[in-house]
Structures are given as structure tokens and as C-alpha cells.
TORLO-627091 format. One record per residue (C-alpha): x, y, z; residue in one letter. Coordinates in steps of 0.2 Angstrom, whole numbers, plus 2048, in hexadecimal, padded with zeros to 3 digits. Layout:
X  Y  Z  a
...
***
This chain:
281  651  BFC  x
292  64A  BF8  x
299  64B  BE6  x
299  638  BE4  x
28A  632  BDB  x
27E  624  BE3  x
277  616  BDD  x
265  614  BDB  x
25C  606  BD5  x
24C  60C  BCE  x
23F  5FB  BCB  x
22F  5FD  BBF  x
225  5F1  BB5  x
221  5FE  BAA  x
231  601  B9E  x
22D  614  B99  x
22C  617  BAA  x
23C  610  BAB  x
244  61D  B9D  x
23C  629  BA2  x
244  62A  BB5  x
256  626  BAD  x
255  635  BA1  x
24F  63F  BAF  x
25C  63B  BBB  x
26C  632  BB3  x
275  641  BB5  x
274  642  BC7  x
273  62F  BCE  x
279  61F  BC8  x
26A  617  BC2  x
267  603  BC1  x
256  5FF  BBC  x
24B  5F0  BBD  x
23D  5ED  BB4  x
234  5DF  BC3  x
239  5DA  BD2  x
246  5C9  BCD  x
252  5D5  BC3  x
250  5E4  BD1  x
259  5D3  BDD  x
265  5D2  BD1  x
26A  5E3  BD2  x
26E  5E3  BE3  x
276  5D3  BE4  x
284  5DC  BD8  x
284  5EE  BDB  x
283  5FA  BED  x
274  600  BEC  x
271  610  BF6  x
25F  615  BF3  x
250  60A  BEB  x
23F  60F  BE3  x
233  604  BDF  x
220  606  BD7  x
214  5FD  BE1  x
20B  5F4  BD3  x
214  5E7  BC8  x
20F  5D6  BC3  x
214  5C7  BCC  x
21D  5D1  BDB  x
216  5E1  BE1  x
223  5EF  BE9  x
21D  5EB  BFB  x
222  5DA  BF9  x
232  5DC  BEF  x
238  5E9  BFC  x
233  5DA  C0B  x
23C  5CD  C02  x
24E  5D7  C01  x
24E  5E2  C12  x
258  5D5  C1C  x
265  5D2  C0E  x
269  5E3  C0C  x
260  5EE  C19  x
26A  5FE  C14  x
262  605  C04  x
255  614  C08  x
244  60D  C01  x
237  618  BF7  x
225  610  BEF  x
21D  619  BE2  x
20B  617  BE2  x
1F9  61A  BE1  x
1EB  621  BEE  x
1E5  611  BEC  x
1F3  607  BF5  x
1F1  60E  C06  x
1F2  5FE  C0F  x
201  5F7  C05  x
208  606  C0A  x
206  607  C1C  x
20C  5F6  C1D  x
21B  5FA  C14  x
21D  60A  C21  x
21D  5FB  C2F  x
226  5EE  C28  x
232  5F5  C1B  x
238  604  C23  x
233  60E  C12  x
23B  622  C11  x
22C  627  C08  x
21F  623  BFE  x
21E  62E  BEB  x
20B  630  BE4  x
20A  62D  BD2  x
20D  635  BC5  x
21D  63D  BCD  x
225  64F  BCA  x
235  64E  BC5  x
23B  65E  BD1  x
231  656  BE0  x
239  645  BDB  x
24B  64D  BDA  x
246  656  BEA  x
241  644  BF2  x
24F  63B  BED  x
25C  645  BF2  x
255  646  C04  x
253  634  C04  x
266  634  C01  x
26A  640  C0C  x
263  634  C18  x
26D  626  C14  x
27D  631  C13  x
277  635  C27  x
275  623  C2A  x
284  61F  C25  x
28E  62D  C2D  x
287  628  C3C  x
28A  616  C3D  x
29C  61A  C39  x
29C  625  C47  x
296  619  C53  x
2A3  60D  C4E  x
2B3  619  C4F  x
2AA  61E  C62  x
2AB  60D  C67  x
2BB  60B  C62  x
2C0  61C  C6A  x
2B8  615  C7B  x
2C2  607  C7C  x
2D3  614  C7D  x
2C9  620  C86  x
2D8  629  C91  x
2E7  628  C83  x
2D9  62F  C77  x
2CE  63D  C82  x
2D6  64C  C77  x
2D1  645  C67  x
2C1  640  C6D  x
2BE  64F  C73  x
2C1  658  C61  x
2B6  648  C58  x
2A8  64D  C65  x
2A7  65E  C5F  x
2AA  657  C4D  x
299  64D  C53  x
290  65C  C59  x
293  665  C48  x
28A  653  C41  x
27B  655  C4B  x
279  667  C45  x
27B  661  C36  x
26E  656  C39  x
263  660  C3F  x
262  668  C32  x
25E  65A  C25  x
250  656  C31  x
248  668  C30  x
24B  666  C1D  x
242  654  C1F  x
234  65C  C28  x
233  66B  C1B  x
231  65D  C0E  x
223  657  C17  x
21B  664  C1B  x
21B  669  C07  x
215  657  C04  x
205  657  C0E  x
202  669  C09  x
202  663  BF5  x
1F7  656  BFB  x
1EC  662  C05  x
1E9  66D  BF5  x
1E3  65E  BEB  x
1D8  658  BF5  x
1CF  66B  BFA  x
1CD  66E  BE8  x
1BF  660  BE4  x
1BA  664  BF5  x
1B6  678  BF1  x
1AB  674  BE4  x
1A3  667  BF0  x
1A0  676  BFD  x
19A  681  BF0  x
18C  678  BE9  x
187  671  BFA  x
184  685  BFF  x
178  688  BF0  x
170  679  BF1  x
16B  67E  C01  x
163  68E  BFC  x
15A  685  BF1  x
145  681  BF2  x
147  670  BFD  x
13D  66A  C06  x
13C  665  C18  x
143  652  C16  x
150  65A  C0B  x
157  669  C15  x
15B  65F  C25  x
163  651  C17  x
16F  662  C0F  x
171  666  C23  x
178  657  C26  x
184  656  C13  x
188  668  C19  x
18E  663  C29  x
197  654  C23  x
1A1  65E  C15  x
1A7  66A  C23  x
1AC  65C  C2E  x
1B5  653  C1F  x
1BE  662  C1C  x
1C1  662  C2E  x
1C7  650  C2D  x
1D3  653  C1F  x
1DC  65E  C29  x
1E0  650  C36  x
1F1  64B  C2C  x
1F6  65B  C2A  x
1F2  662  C3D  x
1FE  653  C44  x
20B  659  C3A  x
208  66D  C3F  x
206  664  C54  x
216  65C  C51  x
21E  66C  C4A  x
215  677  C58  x
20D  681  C4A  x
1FC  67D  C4E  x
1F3  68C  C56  x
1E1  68E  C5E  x
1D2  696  C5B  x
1C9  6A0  C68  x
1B9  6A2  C63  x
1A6  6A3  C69  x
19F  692  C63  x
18E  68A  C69  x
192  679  C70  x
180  66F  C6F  x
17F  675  C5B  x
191  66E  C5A  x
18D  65D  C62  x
17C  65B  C5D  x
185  65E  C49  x
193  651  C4D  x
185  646  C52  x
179  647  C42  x
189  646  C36  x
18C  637  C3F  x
17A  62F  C41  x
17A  625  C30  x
189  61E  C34  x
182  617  C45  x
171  610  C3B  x
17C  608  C2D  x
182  5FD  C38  x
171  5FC  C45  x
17A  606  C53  x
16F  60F  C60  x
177  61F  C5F  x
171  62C  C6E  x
178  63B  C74  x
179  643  C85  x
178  655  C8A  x
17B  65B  C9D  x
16D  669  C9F  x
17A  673  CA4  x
185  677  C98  x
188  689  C92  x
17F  68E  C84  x
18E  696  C7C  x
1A2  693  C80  x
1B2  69B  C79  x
1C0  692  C73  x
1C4  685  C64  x
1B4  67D  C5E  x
1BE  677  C4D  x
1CB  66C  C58  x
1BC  666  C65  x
1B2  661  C56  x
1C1  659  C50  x
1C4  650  C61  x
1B2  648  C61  x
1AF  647  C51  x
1C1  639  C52  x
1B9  62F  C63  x
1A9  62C  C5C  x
1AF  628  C48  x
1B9  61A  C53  x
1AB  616  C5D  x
1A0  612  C4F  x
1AC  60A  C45  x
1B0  5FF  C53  x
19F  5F8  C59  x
195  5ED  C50  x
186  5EC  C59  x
181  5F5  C69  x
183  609  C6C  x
18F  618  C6A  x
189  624  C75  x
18E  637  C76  x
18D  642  C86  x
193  652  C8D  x
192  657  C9F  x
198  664  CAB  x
1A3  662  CB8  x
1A6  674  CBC  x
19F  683  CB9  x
1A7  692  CC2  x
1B1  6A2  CBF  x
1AA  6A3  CAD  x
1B3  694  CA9  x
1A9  681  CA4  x
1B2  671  CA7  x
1AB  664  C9D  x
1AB  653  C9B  x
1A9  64A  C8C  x
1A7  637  C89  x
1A4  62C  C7A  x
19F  61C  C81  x
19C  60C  C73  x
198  5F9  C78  x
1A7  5F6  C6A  x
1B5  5E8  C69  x
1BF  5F2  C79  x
1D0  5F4  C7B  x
1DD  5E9  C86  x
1E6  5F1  C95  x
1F7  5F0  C8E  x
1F4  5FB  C7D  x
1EA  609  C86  x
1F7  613  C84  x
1FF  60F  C72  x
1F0  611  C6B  x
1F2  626  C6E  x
202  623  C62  x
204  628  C4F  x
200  619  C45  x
1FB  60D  C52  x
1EB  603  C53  x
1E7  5F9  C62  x
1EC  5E7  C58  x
1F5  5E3  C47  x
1E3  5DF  C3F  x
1DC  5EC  C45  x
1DF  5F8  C33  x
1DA  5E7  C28  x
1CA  5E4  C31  x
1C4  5F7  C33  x
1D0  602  C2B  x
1D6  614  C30  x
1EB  618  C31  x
1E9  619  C44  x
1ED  62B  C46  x
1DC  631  C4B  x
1E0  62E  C5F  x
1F0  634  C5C  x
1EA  646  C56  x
1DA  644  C61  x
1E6  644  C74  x
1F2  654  C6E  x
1E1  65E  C69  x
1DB  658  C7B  x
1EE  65D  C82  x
1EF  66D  C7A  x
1DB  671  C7E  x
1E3  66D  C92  x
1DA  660  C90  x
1DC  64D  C99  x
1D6  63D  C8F  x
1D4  62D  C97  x
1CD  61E  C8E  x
1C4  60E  C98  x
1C3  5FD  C90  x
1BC  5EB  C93  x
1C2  5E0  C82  x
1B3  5D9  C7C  x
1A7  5E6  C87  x
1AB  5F7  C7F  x
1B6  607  C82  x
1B1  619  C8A  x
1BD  628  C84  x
1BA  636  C92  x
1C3  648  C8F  x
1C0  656  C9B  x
1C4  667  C93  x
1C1  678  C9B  x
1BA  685  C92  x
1B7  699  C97  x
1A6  69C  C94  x
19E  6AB  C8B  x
190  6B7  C8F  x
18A  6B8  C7D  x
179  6B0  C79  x
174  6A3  C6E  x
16A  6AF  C62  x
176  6BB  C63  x
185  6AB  C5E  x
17B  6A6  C50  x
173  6BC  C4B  x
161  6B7  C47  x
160  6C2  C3B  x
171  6BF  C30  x
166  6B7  C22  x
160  6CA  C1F  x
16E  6CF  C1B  x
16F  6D3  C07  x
17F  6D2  C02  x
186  6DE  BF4  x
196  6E0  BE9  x
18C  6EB  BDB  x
197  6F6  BD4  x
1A8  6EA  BD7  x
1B1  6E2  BC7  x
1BA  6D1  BCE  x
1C7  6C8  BC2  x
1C7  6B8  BC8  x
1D8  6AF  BC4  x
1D3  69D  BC5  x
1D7  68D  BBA  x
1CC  681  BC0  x
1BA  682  BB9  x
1B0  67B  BC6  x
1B7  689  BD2  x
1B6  697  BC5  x
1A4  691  BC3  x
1A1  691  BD7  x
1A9  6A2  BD8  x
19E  6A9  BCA  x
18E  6A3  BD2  x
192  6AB  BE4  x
19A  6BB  BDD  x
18A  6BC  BD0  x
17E  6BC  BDE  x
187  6CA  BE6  x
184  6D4  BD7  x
197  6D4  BD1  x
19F  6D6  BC1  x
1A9  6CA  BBF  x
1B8  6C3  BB3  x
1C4  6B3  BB0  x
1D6  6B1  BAC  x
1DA  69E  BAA  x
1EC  6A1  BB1  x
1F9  6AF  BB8  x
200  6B3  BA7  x
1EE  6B6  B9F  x
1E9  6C1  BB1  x
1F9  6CD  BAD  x
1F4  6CE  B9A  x
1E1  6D4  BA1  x
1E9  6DD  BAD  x
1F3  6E9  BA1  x
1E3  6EA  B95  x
1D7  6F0  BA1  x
1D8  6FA  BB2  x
1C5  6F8  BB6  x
1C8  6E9  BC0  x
1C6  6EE  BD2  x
1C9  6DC  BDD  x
1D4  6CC  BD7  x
1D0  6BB  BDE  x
1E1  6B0  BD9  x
1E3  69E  BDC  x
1F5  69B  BE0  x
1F7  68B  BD5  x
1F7  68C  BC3  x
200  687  BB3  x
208  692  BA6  x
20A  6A1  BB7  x
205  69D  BC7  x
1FB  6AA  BD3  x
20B  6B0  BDD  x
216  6B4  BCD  x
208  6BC  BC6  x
203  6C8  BD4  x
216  6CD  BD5  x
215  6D1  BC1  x
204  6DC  BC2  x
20D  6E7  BD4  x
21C  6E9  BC9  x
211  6EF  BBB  x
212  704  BB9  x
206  70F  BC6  x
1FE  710  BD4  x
1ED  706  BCE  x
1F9  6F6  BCD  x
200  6F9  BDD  x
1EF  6FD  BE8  x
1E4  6EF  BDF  x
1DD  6E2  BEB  x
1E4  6D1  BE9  x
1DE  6C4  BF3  x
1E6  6B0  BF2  x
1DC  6A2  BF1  x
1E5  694  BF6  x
1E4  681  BFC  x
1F5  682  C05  x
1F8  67D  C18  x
209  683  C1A  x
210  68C  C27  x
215  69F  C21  x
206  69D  C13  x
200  6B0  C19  x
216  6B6  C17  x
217  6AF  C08  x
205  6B6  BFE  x
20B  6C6  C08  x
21C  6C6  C00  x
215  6C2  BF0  x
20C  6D5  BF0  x
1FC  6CE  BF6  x
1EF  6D5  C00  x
1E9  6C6  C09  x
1E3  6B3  C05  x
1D3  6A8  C09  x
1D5  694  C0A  x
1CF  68C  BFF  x
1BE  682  C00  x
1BB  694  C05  x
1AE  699  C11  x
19F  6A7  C07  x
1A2  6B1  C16  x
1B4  6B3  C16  x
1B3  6B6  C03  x
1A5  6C3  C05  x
1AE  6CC  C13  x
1C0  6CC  C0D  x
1B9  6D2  BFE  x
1B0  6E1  C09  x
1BF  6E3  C14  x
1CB  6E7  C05  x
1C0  6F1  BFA  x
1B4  6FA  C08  x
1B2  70B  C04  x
1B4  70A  BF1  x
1A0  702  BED  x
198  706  BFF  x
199  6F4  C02  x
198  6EE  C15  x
19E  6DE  C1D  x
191  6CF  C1D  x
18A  6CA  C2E  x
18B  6B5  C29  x
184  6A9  C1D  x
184  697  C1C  x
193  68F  C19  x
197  684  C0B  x
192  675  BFE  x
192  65F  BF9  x
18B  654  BEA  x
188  643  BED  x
186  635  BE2  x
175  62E  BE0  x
171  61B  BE6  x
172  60D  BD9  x
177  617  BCA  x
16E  60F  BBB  x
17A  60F  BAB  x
175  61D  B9F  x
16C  62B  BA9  x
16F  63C  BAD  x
168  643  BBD  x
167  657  BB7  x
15E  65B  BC5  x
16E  65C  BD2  x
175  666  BC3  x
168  672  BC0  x
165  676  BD4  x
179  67C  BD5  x
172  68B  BCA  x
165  68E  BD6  x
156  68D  BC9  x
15F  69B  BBD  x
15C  695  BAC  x
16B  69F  BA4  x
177  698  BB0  x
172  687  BAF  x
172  68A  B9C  x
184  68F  B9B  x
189  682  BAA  x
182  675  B9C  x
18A  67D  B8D  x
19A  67C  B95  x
198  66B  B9A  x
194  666  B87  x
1A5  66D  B84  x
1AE  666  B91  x
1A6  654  B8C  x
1AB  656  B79  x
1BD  65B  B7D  x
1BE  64D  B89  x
1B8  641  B7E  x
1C2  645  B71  x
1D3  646  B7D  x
1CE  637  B86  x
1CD  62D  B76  x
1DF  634  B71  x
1E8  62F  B81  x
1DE  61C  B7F  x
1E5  61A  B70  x
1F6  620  B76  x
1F5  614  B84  x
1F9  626  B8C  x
1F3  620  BA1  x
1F9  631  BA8  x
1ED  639  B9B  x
1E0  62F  B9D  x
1DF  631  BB2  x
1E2  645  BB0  x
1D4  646  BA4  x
1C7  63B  BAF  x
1CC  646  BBD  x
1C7  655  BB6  x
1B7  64F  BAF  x
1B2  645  BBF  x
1AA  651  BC9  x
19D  656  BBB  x
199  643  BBA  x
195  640  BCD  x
18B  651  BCC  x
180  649  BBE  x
17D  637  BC5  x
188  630  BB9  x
195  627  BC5  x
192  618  BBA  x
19C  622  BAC  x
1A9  627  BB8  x
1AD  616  BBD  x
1AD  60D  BA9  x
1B9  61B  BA6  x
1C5  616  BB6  x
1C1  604  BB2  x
1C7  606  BA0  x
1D7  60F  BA4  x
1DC  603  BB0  x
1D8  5F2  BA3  x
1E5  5FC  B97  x
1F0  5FF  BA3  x
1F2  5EA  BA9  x
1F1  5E5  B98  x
1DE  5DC  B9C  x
1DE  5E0  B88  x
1CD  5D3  B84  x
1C4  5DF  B8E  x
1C9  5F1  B89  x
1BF  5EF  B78  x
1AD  5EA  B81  x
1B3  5F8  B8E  x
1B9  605  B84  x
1A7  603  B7A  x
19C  607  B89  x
1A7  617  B8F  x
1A5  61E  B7E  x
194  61A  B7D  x
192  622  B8B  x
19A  631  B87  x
18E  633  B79  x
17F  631  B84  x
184  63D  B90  x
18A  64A  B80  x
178  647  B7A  x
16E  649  B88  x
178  659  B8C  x
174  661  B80  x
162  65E  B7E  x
15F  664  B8F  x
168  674  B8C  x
15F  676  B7C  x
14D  675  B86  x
155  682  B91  x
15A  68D  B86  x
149  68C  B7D  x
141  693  B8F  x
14D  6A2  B8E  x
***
């Protein structure tokens, strides 16, 4: 960065938000701010503007628009949007049309901000750099002969700017990289919980009708985890970080899985949805069933979303089998709207769809394909795709696989559900601040028979720490306020003896970042398990670090992971408590304190959540309705979750004849749910 400051003109409907950013920032930039789209022309009609952010939202112009109505007048500024999850599509039109840097999720960190900002500048700087360079080459050209020794040394001054760069470009990428990572964690946190209670309600009494429905949620949350990680593996691809598993994997359970996760799909919209299986095929193969599930899991998502009446059909078939080796073909074949000749090809690109309409009439950002053909490449796979607009389209990808002499039964160990796993004799502290997470925790490590303790945060862990050396295994999430879990595990090693320097620590992190592993290693960890974590994996790397110390052994599999869905047509005042009572597996205690705490949690909310109304307090009120939501879906009562949404957002556009009528029923609300918690855990607690 130069020393020079830059102009940024910052433009907000909101007037706070406006104070806020030139208190944050004034020292570093010249900041012009505008509070809606008319005075944000102005500014630029009179001032050099270098960079521009705008919020997304505003009356009468929104930021996609403003930023559309001044890119031919001044087609220089770097452009940034700050928005909500919300505004996808504005977004990726603005990516198309506008030429936008970046786009900033609300509410914005003022480091990552600064961060942001100063890369964006560092891009104009580069822009302009360059342009001025191609101008002084073209007038070099035109002397070329009297002027070859100074070219010569501006060519090398030239080769230092592209080193240069390059370097701002690997910076770039590193930014990104952070970015989805940050977005990655927020998203697998909600999603651990899901993954959790989805295991215990399958070990619940069910019955027949209900296992195979958890089967199918089961496998659905496993493949939207799976999902999820689409945006992150195209960046990891492009990087050539991405690396592949070689495992032993049963390839009829993995299709036949893809295909019930997919079947209500198909019958939503009246599809005949078949599957077709070459006799055949191996029983077992060896190699990356996560990215071959991801592969087909991507063609047929497209080919249902694409046909509106017909079939999507599913097959697999050999084509040779020799040398321990299988080549197979797979082809997902749908009677959809087709493709034409001429966008076969684009339609394999980042971001592309096969028309303009085609994300208006049936959504999706158009990077499935794109990440669907390098898993195929990198598998040494081909992909081909045949198409008759109108008629329909056939995806056909022929992958070899080696093949395996392990059995089925011996794949899936017929007897792993005998296994009884034990930690008896182990005292865990688990370092954890969100609840739903120490509660899933608490549940699996109690029916392993462990003693277990929290610490809400890394400064509290140390505290415990120092107080008492019974504790034998720490589980420590890495993001946390007051001390997160990597200062705190370097303040508990640098505590005095050997006990402090031998205890197991294991992370448990959401993050996707290359060098995770480095890092938690530096950090004085032993190890780390990703978070939604797999009961397996915990149970084993718990054995693995502590073996020898209880007698405990390694586990021989489980089954994975949890969901909890919303019921249909919630009626307005009711609780469903049976969702809630079957996370506690029909333990009366548990479900006891499960409810206690959500009395708690209600009354505090309630009372916080009336605080920020009055205060008009909007980033408040959204971090407090996040935290509550998931115990609100869990009980039925979505229809709460969406009158407290629905009246933060009133506020926040000013719809003020409504918010009283609103603001009524959310509080009314409150007061039921309060009400009927606590009755029921007063019937429970009468059974004890």
C-alpha cells in the first residue's frame, strides 16, 4: 500500500451505520458517505473515487441497481455489496453485470473489513499500475530500436510487477480461502447438532415405517454435509489441495442411498424415478466413495430439477473387469428441457448455466457441473453429456476403479453393533461454548460411561485446569469468546509439570483450511476431529490418545450421525415434546435437565430479546433468534421462529402499524412456550 490515503465512498440508508464505518476507518481512508443512492452520484460526480461499498437493501434504489446505473460513467472504482444470505440472486447478478470485488455478509468485523478493504485497494493500485504500464509500452513500441536498452531495464522493472503480483493474488486467494472457511464453520455448527440428534433418534424404539424414514434424514444430513463442501472443494481443486481417499466402499449401498435420498424429490414433482444395476458389478471397490457420491449426487440433483414430467433414470454398468480393476460406466438419463449443441461445453464452467434464465426459473449458482467434471478428471475419469432440446439430456462418466477382495459382511463387520463401548474410568473436560454441542457431547460421552466436565471458554478451561489435575482427556472447540481453544491450549503446556505437558488435547474444529492439522499441532495439540464429528472418530481418537491408561480399546463402528425436521403445517401455539424427549433416548433425568435449561434459556431470551426491541437493537435481535432457533424447530414451534424474524424485519423497514399487533403475538408466544415448558418438566420431575 502506498502512503497516499484513498477515497472511498461508503453508501448506507441507515445513518448509524454510516458513523460507525467512518469512526472505524477515518484514519486510514478518505471517507465520503452517502446515505441512498442520489447523494452516492453526487459524490462521484465531484470527488475520485477509488473504492465503493454499498448495502444492498435501501429504499427506492437497492445497491445492485445503484452500482448498474454508475459503471459506464466511472468504471474505475473497486465495487463491494454488503449483504444478507438472503440476497443471493442480487448478488450473482451483480457478480455478472457489475464486475463486484466482493460481496461482505452482514454484520461486518471490523479487522475482516479492514482486511477486505485494503486488498480491494491493492487491486486497484495493480489495475492502475498496469494500465500505465501498457500505455508507456505502447509508446516505447513505437521507438523500438533508439529505445531497446531502456526497454530492456523497464522489462525487468515489469517482471519485478508480476512478482509482485503474484503475490497479491496468493494474498487474494488466502483471503478467500479464510472467507469460505468462516462460512464453513457457521454453517457445520447448526449442522453438528443436526447430526447428533439424528444418531439418537435412531437408536430410539421406532418402528418399521419410521426407521427406513431416519434412514433416509440420516442419509440426506450426510449428503448435505457433503454438499456443503462443494464450494469449499472448487476452491481446494483450483489450489490443487484437494486430495483422495482410498478406501474400501460398497458401491450398490452407495447408489441405492443416493437414490432414496433423492426419491421424494422425484415423487414431489410425479417423476418415475428407477435405478439400474449391471449384475456385474463388484460387491466392494476401493477408492473415493465421498467424491463419487458427490459426482452423482450433482448429475441427478440437475436431472430432477430439470424435468418436469417424465423420468431420471440411474444406472451403472460394467465395461471391464480385469486385472482387479472395474471400469464403469455411469449415466443419469432425464426426459428434461435438454441442452443445445453449442453450450455443451460452457456449461462445465464456474457460474455458467445453459441460458440467462436458467438460475431465475430453477435456481442453483451453476457450479455443481463445474465441480462434478474435475472430480470425474481427477478420479481419471471422462464425462460426456448428450442432449436433444426439448427431449432430454444423458451424463455418461466411465471411471476405473481397482477392486477389492474384501466381502460385503466383512465391509459392513456384522457384528460391530456388539460392540459395548466404554470410557469408565476417563474424566473428559469438555471446552465448548455452544450449548446444543455441549449437550450432544454429554449425551454420547455419558453413554460411554465418562466423567465428564464443561468450561464455557479457554480462559475458564485454564482456570480448571490449574484447580484440578484429575482430568484425563480435553475436547476444545477452537472458536470461542473471552480465549479461544489454540491460546488456551498453549496457556495449559506452558503451565508447570509434566501432567500439563502429557494431557491429551484434542481440537474440535469446523475449519477447512489447508494446514489445519500444522496449526492445531503447533498450537501443542495432540490432534483434531471435524466438526459435525463422526461417533466413531470421537470414540476412537479418544481410545487412540488415552489407550493404556483405562484398558479402553478402539471401537469396531457405529452409525454415523443425526437431523430434526420441522413438522407439516405447524399450527400456532403447540409444542411437539416428543422430538425433544426422543433426543434423550427415554432418560427421564436427561430430558429433565434438557427442559430446565430450556426454561432458562427462554427467560433470558425473552427478557434480552425485549431489551434489543425496544433499543431497536437489529444486530441483537438476529444474534439472539439465532441462538434460540434450533430449540424452536426441535419443538414444532417454527411458527414462533418465523413471528420473531417477521418482527425484527417490520422494525427494521420502519412497517411501524404493524410491529404492535406483532410484537404481541411473539411475546405471547414466549409465554406459552415458557408455560408449557415448564409444566412438562414438572410432570417429569414428579416420575423421578
Amino acid at each position: 500500500m502506498k502512503e497516499k490515503k484513498y477515497n472511498i465512498l461508503y453508501v448506507d440508508d441507515e445513518e448509524s451505520n454510516l458513523r460507525i464505518f467512518r469512526a472505524a476507518f477515518k484514519q486510514y481512508y478518505n471517507i465520503f458517505l452517502a446515505v441512498n443512492a442520489a447523494e452516492g452520484l453526487e459524490v462521484l460526480q465531484k470527488n475520485e473515487i477509488h473504492l465503493i461499498i454499498t448495502d444492498q437493501r435501501m429504499p427506492k434504489m437497492t445497491g445492485v441497481e445503484f452500482l448498474e446505473k454508475v459503471i459506464d460513467d466511472y468504471p474505475d472504482p473497486i465495487r463491494i455489496i454488503l449483504t444478507g444470505f438472503s440476497d443471493i440472486e442480487d448478488i450473482i447478478r451483480a457478480l455478472n453485470k457489475c464486475s463486484i470485488y466482493r460481496y461482505i455478509v452482514k454484520p461486518w468485523n471490523r479487522e475482516e473489513m479492514k482486511l477486505t478493504i485494503d486488498k480491494a485497494l491493492e487491486a486497484f493500485q495493480l489495475r492502475r499500475d498496469n494500465s500505465s504500464l501498457v500505455n508507456e509500452l505502447k509508446g516505447i513500441n513505437n521507438s523500438l530500436e533508439e529505445k531497446i536498452k531502456d526497454r530492456t531495464g523497464e522489462l525487468i522493472e515489469a517482471n519485478k510487477m508480476m512478482l509482485q503480483a503474484k503475490e497479491k493474488a496468493e494474498h487474494a486467494s488466502k483471503a478467500k480461502e479464510i472467507f469460505l472457511s468462516t462460512m464453513s464453520h457457521e454453517i457445520r455448527t447448526p449442522l453438528n447438532a443436526i447430526i447428533g440428534i439424528s444418531h439418537l433418534l435412531a437408536k430410539s424404539e421406532l418402528t418399521a415405517e419410521q426407521t427406513e424414514n431416519v434412514e433416509i434424514l440420516e442419509f440426506s444430513a450426510k449428503s448435505l454435509l457433503s454438499l456443503i463442501n462443494d464450494i469449499l472443494d472448487l476452491s481446494k481443486i483450483e489450489a490443487g489441495k484437494i486430495e483422495l481417499e482410498k478406501i474400501e466402499f460398497n458401491l450398490l449401498t452407495l447408489m441405492k442411498g443416493i437414490y432414496k435420498s433423492l426419491a421424494p424429490r422425484a415423487d414431489e414433482k410425479k417423476l418415475l424415478f428407477d435405478i439400474e444395476l449391471d449384475d456385474e458389478l463388484p460387491e466392494v471397490l476401493l477408492g473415493d466413495q465421498v467424491r463419487l457420491g458427490q459426482i452423482l449426487n450433482n448429475l441427478l440433483s440437475n436431472a430432477i430439477k430439470f424435468t418436469e414430467s417424465g423420468t431420471v433414470t440411474l444406472s451403472a454398468k460394467v465395461q471391464a473387469l480385469e486385472d482387479n480393476k472395474a471400469t464403469i460406466l455411469f449415466s443419469v438419463k432425464d426426459t428434461g428441457i435438454g441442452i443445445q449443441d453449442e453450450l455443451r461445453e460452457k456449461i462445465f464452467e464456474d457460474f455458467s448455466q445453459a441460458s440467462s434464465d436458467t438460475t431465475r426459473k430453477f435456481g442453483g449458482t451453476g457450479l455443481g457441473l463445474s465441480i462434478t467434471k474435475r472430480l470425474v478428471t481427477m478420479l481419471g475419469g471422462t464425462i460426456e453429456l448428450e442432449s436433444i432440446m426439448g427431449q432430454g439430456s444423458e451424463f455418461k462418466c466411465v471411471i476405473t476403479f481397482e477392486t477389492s477382495a474384501v466381502t460385503e459382511q466383512e465391509l459392513n463387520g456384522e457384528d460391530k453393533n456388539l460392540q459395548v463401548r466404554d470410557l469408565k474410568g476417563l474424566k473428559v473436560l469438555v471446552v465448548e461454548d455452544n450449548k446444543f454441542n455441549r449437550t450432544i457431547a454429554k449425551k454420547f460421552l455419558s453413554n460411554w460411561n465418562a466423567t465428564i466436565d464443561f468450561a464455557f471458554n479457554g480462559l475458564e478451561a485454564v482456570e480448571k485446569m490449574q484447580a484440578d489435575t484429575s482430568y484425563q482427556f480435553i475436547l476444545m472447540d477452537i472458536q470461542m469468546p473471552e480465549m479461544d481453544g489454540f491460546q488456551a491450549t498453549e496457556a495449559i503446556r506452558q503451565l508447570s509439570g509434566d501432567y500439563y505437558k502429557n494431557l491429551p488435547i484434542i481440537a474440535l474444529t469446523a475449519s477447512t483450511l489447508p494446514g489445519e492439522r500444522e496449526k492445531v499441532l503447533a498450537a501443542g495439540m495432540d490432534d483434531f476431529i471435524m466438526k459435525p464429528f463422526n461417533p466413531d472418530t470421537l470414540y476412537d481418537t479418544i481410545v487412540k490418545f488415552s489407550e493404556g491408561r483405562n484398558g479402553l480399546k478402539p471401537s469396531q463402528g457405529e452409525d454415523s450421525p443425526p437431523s430434526v425436521s420441522v413438522p407439516e403445517s405447524p399450527e400456532r401455539l403447540q409444542i411437539n415434546f416428543e422430538r425433544f424427549k426422543k433426543m434423550t433416548e427415554n432418560d427421564n433425568a436427561f430430558y429433565m435437565e434438557l427442559l430446565d435449561m430450556t426454561v432458562e434459556d427462554y427467560e433470558m431470551f425473552k427478557d434480552d430479546f425485549r431489551g434489543a426491541f425496544l433499543s431497536s437493537d437489529f444486530k441483537a435481535m438476529s444474534e439472539l433468534s439465532h441462538k434460540i432457533r434450533p430449540s424452536m424447530i426441535v419443538m414444532g414451534m417454527a411458527w414462533l421462529d418465523e413471528e420473531v424474524i417477521s418482527l425484527r424485519q417490520m422494525l427494521k423497514e420502519g412497517k411501524l402499524d404493524h410491529v404492535s399487533v406483532l410484537e404481541k403475538r411473539v411475546f405471547e408466544g414466549l409465554d406459552f412456550a415458557l408455560q408449557n415448558l415448564k409444566s412438562e418438566a414438572e410432570v417429569v420431575r414428579k416420575m423421578l
